[in-house]
Backbone as JSON Lines, residues from 0, in Angstrom:
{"i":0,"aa":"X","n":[9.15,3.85,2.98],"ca":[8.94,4.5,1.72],"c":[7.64,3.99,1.07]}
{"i":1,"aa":"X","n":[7.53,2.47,1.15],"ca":[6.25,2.09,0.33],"c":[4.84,2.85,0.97]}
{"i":2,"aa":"X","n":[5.18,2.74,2.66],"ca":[3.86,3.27,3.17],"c":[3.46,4.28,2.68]}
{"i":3,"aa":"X","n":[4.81,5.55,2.48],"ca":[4.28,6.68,1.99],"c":[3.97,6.61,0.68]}
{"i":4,"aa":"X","n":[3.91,6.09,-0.04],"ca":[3.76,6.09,-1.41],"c":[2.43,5.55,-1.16]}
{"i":5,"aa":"X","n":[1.68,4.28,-0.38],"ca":[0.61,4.1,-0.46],"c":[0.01,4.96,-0.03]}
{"i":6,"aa":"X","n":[0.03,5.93,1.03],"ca":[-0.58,6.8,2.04],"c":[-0.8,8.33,0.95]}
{"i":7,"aa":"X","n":[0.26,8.26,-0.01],"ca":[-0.08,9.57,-0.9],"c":[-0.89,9.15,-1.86]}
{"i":8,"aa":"X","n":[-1.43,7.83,-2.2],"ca":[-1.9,7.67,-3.52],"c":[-3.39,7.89,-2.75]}
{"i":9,"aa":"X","n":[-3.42,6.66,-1.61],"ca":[-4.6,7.14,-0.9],"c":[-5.37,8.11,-0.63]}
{"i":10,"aa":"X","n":[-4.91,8.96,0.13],"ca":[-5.39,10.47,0.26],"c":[-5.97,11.02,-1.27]}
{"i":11,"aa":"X","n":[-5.75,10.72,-2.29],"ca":[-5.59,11.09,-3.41],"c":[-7.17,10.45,-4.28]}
{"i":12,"aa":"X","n":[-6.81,9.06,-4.14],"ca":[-7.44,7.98,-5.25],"c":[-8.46,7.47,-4.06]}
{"i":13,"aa":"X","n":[-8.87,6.97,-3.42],"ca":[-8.97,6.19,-2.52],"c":[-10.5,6.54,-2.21]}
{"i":14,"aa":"X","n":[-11.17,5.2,-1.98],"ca":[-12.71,5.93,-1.42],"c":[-12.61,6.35,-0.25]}
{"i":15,"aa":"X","n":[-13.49,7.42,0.24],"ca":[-14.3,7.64,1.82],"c":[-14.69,6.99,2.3]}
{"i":16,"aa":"X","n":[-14.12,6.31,3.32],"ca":[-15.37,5.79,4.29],"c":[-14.78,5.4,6.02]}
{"i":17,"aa":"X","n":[-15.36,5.31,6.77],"ca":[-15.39,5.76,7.92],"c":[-14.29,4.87,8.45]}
{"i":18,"aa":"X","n":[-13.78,3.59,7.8],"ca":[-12.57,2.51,8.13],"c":[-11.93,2.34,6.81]}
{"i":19,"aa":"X","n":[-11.21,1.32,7.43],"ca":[-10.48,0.56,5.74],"c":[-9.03,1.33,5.99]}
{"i":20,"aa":"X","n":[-8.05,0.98,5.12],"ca":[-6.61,0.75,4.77],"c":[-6.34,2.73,4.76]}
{"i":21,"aa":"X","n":[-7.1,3.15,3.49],"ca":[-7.21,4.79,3.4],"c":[-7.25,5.66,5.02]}
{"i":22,"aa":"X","n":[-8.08,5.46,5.67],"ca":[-8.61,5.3,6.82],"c":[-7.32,5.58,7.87]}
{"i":23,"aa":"X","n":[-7.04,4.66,7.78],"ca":[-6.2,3.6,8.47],"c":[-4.41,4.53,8.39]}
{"i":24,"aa":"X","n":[-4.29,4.63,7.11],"ca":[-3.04,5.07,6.76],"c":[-3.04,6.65,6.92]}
{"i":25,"aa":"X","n":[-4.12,7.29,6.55],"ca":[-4.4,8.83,7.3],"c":[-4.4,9.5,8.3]}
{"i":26,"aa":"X","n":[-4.91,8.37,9.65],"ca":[-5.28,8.58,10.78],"c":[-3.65,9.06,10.88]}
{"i":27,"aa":"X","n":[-3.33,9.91,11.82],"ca":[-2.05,9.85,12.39],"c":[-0.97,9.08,13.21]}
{"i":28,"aa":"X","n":[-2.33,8.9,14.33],"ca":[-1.93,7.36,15.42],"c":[-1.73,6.51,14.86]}
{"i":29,"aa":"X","n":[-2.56,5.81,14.01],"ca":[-2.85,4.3,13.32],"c":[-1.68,4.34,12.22]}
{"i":30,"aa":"X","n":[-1.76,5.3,11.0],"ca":[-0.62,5.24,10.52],"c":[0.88,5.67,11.13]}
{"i":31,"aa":"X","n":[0.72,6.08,11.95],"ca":[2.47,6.02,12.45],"c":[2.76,4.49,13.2]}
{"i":32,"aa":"X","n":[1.7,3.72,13.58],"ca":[2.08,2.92,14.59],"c":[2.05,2.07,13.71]}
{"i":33,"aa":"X","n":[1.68,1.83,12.2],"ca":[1.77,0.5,11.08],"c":[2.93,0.85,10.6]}
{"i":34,"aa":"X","n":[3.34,1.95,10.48],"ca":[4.46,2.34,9.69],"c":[5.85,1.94,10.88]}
{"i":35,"aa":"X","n":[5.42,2.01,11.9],"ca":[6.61,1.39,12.74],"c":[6.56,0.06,12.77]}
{"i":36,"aa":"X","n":[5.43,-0.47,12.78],"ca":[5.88,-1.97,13.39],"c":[5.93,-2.77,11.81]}
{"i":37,"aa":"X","n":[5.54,-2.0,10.42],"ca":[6.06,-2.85,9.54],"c":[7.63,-2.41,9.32]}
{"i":38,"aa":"X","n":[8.29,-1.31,9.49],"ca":[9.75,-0.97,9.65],"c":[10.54,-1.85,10.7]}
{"i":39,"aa":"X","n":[9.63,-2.12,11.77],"ca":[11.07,-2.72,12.63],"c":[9.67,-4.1,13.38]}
{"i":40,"aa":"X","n":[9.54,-4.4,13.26],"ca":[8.58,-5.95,12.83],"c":[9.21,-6.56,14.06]}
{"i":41,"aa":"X","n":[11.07,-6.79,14.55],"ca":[10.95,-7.58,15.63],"c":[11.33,-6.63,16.77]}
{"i":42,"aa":"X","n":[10.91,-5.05,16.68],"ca":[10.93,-4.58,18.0],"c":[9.4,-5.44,19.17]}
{"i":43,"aa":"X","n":[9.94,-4.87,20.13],"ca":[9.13,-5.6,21.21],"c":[8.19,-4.73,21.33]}
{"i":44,"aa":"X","n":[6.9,-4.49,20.78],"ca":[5.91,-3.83,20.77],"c":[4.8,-4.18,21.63]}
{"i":45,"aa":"X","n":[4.4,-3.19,22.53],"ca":[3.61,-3.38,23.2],"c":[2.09,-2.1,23.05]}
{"i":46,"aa":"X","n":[1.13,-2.4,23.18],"ca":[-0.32,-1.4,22.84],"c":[0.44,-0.2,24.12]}
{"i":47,"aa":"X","n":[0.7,-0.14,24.76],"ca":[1.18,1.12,25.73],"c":[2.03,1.73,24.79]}
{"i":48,"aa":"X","n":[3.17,1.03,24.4],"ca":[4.44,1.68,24.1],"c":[3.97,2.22,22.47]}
{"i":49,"aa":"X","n":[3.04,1.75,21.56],"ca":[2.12,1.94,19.97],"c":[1.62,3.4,20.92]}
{"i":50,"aa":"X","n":[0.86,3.33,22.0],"ca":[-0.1,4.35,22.49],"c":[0.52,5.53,22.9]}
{"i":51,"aa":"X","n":[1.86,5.35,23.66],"ca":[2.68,6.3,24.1],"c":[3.36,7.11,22.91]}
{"i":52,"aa":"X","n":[3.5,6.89,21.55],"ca":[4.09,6.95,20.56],"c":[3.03,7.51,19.63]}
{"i":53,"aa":"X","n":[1.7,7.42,19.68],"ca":[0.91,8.24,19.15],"c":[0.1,9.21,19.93]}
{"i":54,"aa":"X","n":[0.52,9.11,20.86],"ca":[-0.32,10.24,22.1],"c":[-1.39,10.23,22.52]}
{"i":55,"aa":"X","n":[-1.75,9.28,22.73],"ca":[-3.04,8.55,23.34],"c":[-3.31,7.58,24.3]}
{"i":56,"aa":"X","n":[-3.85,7.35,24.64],"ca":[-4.2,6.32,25.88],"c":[-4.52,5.28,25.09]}
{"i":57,"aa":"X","n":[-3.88,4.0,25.77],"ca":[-4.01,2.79,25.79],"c":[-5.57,2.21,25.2]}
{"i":58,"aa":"X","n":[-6.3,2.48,25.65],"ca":[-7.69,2.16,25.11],"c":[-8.35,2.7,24.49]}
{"i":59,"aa":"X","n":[-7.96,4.1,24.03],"ca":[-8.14,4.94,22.87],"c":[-7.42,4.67,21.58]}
{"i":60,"aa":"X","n":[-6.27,4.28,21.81],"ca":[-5.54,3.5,20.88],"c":[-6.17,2.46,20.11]}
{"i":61,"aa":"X","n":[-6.18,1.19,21.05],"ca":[-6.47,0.12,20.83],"c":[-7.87,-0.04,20.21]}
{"i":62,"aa":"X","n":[-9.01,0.89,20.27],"ca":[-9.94,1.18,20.41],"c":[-10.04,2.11,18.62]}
{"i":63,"aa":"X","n":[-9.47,3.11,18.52],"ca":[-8.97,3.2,17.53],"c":[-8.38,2.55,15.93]}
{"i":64,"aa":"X","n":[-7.38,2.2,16.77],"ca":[-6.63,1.07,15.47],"c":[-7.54,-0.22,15.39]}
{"i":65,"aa":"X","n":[-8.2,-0.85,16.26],"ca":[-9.09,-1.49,15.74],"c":[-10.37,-1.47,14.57]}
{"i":66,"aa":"X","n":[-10.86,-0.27,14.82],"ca":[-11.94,0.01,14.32],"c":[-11.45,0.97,12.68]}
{"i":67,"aa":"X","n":[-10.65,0.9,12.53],"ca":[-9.68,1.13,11.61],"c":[-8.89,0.24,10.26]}
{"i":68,"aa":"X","n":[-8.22,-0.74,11.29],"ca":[-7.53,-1.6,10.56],"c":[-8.63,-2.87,10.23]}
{"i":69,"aa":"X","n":[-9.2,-3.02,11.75],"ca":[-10.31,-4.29,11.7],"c":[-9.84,-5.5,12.64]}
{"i":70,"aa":"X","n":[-8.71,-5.3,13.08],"ca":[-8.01,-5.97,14.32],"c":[-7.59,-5.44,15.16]}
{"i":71,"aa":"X","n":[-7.07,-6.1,16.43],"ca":[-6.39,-5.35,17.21],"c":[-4.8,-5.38,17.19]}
{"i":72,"aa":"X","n":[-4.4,-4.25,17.64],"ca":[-2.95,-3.56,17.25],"c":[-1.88,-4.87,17.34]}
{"i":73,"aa":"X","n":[-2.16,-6.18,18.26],"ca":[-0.84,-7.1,18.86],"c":[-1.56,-8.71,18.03]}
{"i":74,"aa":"X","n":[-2.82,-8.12,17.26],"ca":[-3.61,-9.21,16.56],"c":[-2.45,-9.12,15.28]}
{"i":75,"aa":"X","n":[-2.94,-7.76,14.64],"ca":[-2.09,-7.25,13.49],"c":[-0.34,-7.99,13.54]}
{"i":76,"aa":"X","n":[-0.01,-7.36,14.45],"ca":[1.31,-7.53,14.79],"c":[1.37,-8.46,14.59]}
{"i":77,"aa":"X","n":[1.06,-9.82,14.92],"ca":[1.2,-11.16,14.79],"c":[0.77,-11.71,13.25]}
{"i":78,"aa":"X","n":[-0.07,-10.89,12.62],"ca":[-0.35,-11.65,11.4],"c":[0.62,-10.83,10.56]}
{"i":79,"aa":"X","n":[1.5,-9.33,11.07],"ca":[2.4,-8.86,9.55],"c":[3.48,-9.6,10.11]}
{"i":80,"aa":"X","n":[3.95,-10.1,11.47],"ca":[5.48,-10.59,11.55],"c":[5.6,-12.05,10.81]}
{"i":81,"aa":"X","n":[4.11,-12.57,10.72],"ca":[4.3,-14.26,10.18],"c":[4.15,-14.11,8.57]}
{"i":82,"aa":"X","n":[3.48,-12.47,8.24],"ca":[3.53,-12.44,6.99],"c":[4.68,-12.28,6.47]}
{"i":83,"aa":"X","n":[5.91,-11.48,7.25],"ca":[7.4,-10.9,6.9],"c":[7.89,-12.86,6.9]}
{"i":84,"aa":"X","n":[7.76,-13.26,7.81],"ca":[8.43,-14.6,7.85],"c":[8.5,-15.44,6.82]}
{"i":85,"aa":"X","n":[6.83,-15.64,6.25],"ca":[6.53,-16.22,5.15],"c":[7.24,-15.79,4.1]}
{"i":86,"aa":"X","n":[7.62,-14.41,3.88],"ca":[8.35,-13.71,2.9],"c":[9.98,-14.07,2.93]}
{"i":87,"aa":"X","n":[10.14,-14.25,4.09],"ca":[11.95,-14.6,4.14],"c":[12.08,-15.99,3.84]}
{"i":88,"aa":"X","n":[10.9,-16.59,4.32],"ca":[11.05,-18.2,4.51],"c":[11.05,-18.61,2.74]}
{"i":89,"aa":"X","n":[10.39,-18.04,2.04],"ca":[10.07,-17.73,0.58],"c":[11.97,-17.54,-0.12]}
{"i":90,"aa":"X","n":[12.35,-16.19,0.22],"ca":[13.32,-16.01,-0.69],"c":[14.11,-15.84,-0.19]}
{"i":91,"aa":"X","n":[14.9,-16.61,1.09],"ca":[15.98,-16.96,1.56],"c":[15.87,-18.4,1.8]}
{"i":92,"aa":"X","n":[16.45,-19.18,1.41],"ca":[16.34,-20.74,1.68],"c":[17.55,-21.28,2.88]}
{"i":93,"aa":"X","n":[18.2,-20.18,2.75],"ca":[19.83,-20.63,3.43],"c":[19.39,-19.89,4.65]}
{"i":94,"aa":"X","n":[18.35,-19.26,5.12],"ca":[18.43,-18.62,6.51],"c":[17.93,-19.75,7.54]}
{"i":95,"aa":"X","n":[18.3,-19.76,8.55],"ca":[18.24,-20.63,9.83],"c":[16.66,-20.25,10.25]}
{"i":96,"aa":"X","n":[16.23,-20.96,10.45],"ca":[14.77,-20.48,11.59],"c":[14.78,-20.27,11.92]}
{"i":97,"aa":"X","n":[16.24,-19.92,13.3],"ca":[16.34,-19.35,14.58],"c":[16.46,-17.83,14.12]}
{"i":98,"aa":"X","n":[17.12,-17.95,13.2],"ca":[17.53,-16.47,12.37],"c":[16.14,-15.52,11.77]}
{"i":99,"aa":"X","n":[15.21,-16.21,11.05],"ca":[13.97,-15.79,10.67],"c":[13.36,-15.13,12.19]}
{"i":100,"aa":"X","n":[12.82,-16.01,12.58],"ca":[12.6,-16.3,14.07],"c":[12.57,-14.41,14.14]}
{"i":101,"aa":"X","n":[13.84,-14.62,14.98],"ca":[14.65,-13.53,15.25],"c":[14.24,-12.0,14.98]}
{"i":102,"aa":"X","n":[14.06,-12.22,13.21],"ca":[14.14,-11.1,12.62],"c":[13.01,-10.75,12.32]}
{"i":103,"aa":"X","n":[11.82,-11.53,12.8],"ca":[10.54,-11.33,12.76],"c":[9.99,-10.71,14.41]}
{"i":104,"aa":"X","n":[11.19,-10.74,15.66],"ca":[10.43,-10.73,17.23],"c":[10.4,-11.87,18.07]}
{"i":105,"aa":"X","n":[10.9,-13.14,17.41],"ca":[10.42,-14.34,18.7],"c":[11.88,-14.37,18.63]}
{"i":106,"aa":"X","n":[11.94,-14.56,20.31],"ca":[13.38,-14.87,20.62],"c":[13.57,-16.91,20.68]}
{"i":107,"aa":"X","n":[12.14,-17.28,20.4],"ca":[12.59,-18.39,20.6],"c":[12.2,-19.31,19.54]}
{"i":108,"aa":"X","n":[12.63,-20.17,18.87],"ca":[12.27,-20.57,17.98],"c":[11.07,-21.68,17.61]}
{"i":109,"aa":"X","n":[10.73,-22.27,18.87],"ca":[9.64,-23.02,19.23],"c":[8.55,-22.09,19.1]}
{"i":110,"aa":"X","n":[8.81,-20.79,19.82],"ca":[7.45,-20.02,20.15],"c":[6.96,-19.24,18.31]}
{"i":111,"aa":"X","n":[8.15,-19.43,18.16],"ca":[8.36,-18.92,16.58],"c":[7.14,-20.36,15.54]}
{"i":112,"aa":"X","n":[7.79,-21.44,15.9],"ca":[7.02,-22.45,15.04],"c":[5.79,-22.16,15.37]}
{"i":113,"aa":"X","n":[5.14,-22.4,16.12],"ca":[3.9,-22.59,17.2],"c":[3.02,-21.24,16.37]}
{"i":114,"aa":"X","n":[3.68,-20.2,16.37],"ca":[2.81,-18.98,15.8],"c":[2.53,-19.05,14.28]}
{"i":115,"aa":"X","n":[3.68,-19.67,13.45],"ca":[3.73,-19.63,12.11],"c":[2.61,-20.65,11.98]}
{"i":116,"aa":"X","n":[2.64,-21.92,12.56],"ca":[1.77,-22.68,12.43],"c":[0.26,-22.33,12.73]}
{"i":117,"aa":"X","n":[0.14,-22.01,13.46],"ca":[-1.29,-20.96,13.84],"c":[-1.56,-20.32,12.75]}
{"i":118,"aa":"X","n":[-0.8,-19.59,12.27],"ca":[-1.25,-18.96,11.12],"c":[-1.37,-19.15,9.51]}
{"i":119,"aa":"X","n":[-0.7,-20.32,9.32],"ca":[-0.66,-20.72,8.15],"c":[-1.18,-22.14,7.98]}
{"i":120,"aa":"X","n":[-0.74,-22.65,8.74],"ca":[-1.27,-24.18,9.0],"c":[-0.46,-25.32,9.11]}
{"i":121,"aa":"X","n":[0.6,-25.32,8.71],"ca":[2.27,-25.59,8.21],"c":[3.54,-25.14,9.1]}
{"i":122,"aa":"X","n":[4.47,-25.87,9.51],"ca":[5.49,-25.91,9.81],"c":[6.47,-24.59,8.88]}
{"i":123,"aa":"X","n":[7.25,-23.95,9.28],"ca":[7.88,-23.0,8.79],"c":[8.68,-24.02,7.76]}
{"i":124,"aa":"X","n":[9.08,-25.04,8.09],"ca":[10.06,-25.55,7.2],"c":[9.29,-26.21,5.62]}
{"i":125,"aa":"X","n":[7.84,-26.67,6.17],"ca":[6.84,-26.88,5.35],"c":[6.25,-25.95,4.4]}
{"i":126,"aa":"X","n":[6.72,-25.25,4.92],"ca":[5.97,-23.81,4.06],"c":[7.14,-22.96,3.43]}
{"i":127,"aa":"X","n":[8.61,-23.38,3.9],"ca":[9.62,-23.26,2.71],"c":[9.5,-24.09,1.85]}
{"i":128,"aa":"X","n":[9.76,-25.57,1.91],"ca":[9.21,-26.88,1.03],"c":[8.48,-26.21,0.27]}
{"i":129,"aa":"X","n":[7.36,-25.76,0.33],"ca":[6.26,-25.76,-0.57],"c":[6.67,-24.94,-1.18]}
{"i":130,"aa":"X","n":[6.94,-23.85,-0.89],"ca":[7.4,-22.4,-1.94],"c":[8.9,-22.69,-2.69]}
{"i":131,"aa":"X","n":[9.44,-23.63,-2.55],"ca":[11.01,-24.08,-3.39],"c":[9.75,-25.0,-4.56]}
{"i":132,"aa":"X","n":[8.94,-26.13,-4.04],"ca":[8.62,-26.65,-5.11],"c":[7.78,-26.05,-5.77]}
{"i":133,"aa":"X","n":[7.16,-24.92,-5.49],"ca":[6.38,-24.38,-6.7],"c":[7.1,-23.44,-7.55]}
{"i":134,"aa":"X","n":[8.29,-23.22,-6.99],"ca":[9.41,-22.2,-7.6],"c":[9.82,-23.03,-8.65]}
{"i":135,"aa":"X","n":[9.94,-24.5,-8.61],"ca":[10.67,-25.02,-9.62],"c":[9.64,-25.61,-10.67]}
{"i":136,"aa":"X","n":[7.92,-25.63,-10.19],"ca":[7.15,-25.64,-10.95],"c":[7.0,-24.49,-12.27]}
{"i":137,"aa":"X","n":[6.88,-23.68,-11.86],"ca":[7.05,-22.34,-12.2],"c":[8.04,-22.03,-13.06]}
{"i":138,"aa":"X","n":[9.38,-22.48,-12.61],"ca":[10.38,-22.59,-13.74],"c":[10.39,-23.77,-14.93]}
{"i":139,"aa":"X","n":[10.19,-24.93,-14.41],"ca":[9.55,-25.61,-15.27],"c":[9.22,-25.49,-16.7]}
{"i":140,"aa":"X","n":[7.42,-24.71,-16.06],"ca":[6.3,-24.1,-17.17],"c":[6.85,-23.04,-18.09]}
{"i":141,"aa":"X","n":[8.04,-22.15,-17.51],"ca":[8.53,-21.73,-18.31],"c":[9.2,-21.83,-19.48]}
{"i":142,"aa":"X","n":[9.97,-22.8,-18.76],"ca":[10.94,-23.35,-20.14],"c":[10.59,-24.45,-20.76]}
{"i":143,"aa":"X","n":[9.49,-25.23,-21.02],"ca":[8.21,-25.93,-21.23],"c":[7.71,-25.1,-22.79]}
Protein backbone atom coordinates (compact mmCIF):
# COMPACT_ATOMS: atom_id res chain seq x y z
CA UNK A 1 0.00 0.00 0.00
CA UNK A 2 2.73 2.56 1.00
CA UNK A 3 4.51 1.84 -2.39
CA UNK A 4 1.44 2.77 -4.10
CA UNK A 5 0.78 5.73 -2.38
CA UNK A 6 4.44 6.75 -3.00
CA UNK A 7 4.31 5.68 -6.72
CA UNK A 8 0.93 7.90 -7.11
CA UNK A 9 2.28 10.94 -5.47
CA UNK A 10 5.34 10.47 -7.68
CA UNK A 11 4.00 10.27 -11.03
CA UNK A 12 2.21 13.34 -9.89
CA UNK A 13 4.73 15.69 -7.75
CA UNK A 14 7.98 14.33 -8.50
CA UNK A 15 10.87 15.71 -10.75
CA UNK A 16 11.96 14.23 -14.29
CA UNK A 17 14.87 12.80 -14.64
CA UNK A 18 16.37 9.93 -16.30
CA UNK A 19 16.98 7.82 -12.59
CA UNK A 20 16.09 8.31 -9.00
CA UNK A 21 13.23 6.75 -6.70
CA UNK A 22 10.26 8.48 -9.30
CA UNK A 23 12.13 6.66 -11.96
CA UNK A 24 12.50 3.76 -10.25
CA UNK A 25 8.89 3.32 -8.90
CA UNK A 26 7.34 3.98 -12.57
CA UNK A 27 9.45 1.74 -14.44
CA UNK A 28 7.28 -1.41 -14.44
CA UNK A 29 10.13 -4.06 -13.96
CA UNK A 30 11.94 -2.06 -11.26
CA UNK A 31 8.82 -1.12 -9.50
CA UNK A 32 7.19 -4.47 -9.36
CA UNK A 33 10.42 -6.15 -8.31
CA UNK A 34 10.85 -3.36 -5.10
CA UNK A 35 7.41 -3.75 -4.40
CA UNK A 36 7.98 -7.54 -4.01
CA UNK A 37 10.99 -7.85 -2.26
CA UNK A 38 9.94 -4.97 0.24
CA UNK A 39 6.45 -7.16 0.73
CA UNK A 40 8.06 -10.45 1.31
CA UNK A 41 11.86 -9.32 2.27
CA UNK A 42 12.67 -13.10 3.39
CA UNK A 43 11.58 -14.75 0.11
CA UNK A 44 14.66 -16.27 -1.55
CA UNK A 45 15.21 -13.84 -4.29
CA UNK A 46 17.28 -14.34 -6.91
CA UNK A 47 18.15 -11.53 -10.20
CA UNK A 48 16.68 -14.55 -12.58
CA UNK A 49 13.66 -15.20 -10.56
CA UNK A 50 13.23 -10.50 -10.05
CA UNK A 51 13.93 -10.98 -14.10
CA UNK A 52 11.56 -13.80 -14.81
CA UNK A 53 8.83 -11.81 -12.93
CA UNK A 54 9.31 -8.67 -14.85
CA UNK A 55 9.86 -10.12 -18.29
CA UNK A 56 13.17 -9.57 -19.03
CA UNK A 57 16.43 -11.04 -19.19
CA UNK A 58 18.70 -11.33 -16.49
CA UNK A 59 21.09 -8.61 -17.62
CA UNK A 60 18.55 -6.36 -18.84
CA UNK A 61 17.16 -6.47 -15.53
CA UNK A 62 20.02 -6.10 -13.55
CA UNK A 63 21.24 -3.59 -15.91
CA UNK A 64 18.09 -1.76 -15.55
CA UNK A 65 17.32 -1.69 -11.86
CA UNK A 66 20.67 -0.60 -11.39
CA UNK A 67 20.80 2.36 -13.29
CA UNK A 68 17.57 3.21 -11.70
CA UNK A 69 17.72 2.55 -8.13
CA UNK A 70 21.71 3.14 -8.14
CA UNK A 71 22.52 -0.45 -6.95
CA UNK A 72 22.28 -3.67 -7.88
CA UNK A 73 18.99 -5.67 -7.43
CA UNK A 74 20.78 -8.47 -4.52
CA UNK A 75 22.98 -5.12 -3.36
CA UNK A 76 19.48 -3.47 -2.58
CA UNK A 77 18.13 -6.59 -1.23
CA UNK A 78 20.70 -6.78 1.34
CA UNK A 79 20.61 -3.19 2.45
CA UNK A 80 16.29 -3.19 2.70
CA UNK A 81 16.41 -6.77 4.62
CA UNK A 82 19.09 -5.22 7.30
CA UNK A 83 17.03 -2.10 7.05
CA UNK A 84 13.60 -4.27 7.97
CA UNK A 85 15.89 -5.91 10.74
CA UNK A 86 17.07 -2.73 12.17
CA UNK A 87 13.33 -1.88 12.33
CA UNK A 88 12.27 -5.10 14.26
CA UNK A 89 15.43 -5.11 16.23
CA UNK A 90 14.12 -1.37 17.19
CA UNK A 91 10.47 -2.21 18.21
CA UNK A 92 10.41 -5.68 19.22
CA UNK A 93 12.84 -6.25 22.09
CA UNK A 94 11.35 -9.75 23.01
CA UNK A 95 12.06 -11.19 19.42
CA UNK A 96 14.88 -13.85 19.25
CA UNK A 97 17.59 -13.13 16.54
CA UNK A 98 17.07 -16.37 15.16
CA UNK A 99 13.48 -15.14 14.71
CA UNK A 100 14.49 -11.58 13.16
CA UNK A 101 17.03 -13.48 11.26
CA UNK A 102 14.37 -15.47 9.77
CA UNK A 103 11.95 -12.90 8.96
CA UNK A 104 14.34 -10.84 7.21
CA UNK A 105 15.79 -14.27 4.66
CA UNK A 106 18.87 -15.69 6.59
CA UNK A 107 18.21 -19.04 7.62
CA UNK A 108 21.11 -18.80 9.77
CA UNK A 109 21.74 -16.68 12.39
CA UNK A 110 25.51 -16.25 12.22
CA UNK A 111 25.15 -15.44 8.50
CA UNK A 112 22.41 -13.09 9.82
CA UNK A 113 25.03 -11.31 12.39
CA UNK A 114 27.88 -11.13 9.89
CA UNK A 115 25.50 -9.11 7.36
CA UNK A 116 23.90 -6.79 10.00
CA UNK A 117 27.31 -6.07 11.05
CA UNK A 118 28.55 -5.21 7.58
CA UNK A 119 26.06 -2.94 7.41
CA UNK A 120 25.72 -1.07 10.35
CA UNK A 121 28.80 -1.62 12.15
CA UNK A 122 27.31 -3.24 15.36
CA UNK A 123 26.22 -6.48 16.51
CA UNK A 124 22.37 -6.91 16.10
CA UNK A 125 22.16 -7.16 19.80
CA UNK A 126 24.28 -3.84 19.95
CA UNK A 127 22.18 -2.07 17.88
CA UNK A 128 19.05 -3.18 19.98
CA UNK A 129 21.11 -1.85 23.16
CA UNK A 130 21.48 1.28 21.56
CA UNK A 131 17.94 1.91 20.35
CA UNK A 132 16.32 0.75 24.09
CA UNK A 133 18.84 3.38 25.52
CA UNK A 134 18.00 6.16 23.44
CA UNK A 135 14.30 5.19 23.85
CA UNK A 136 14.67 5.83 27.46
CA UNK A 137 16.69 8.98 26.71
CA UNK A 138 13.98 10.26 24.84
CA UNK A 139 11.52 9.44 27.45
CA UNK A 140 13.48 10.94 29.90
CA UNK A 141 13.65 14.52 28.02
CA UNK A 142 10.21 14.24 27.97
CA UNK A 143 9.12 14.12 31.23
CA UNK A 144 12.11 16.45 32.19
Amino acid sequence: MLLYILRTWYQDHAPRGPGGWAAALADPAVGSALQHMHAEPATAWTVERLSRRAGLSRAAFSRRFTELVGRPPMTYLSWWRMTTAGRILRSDDDAPLQSVAERVGYRSEFAFNRAFKREFGVSPGAYRRRGAASQDRRSRDRSA
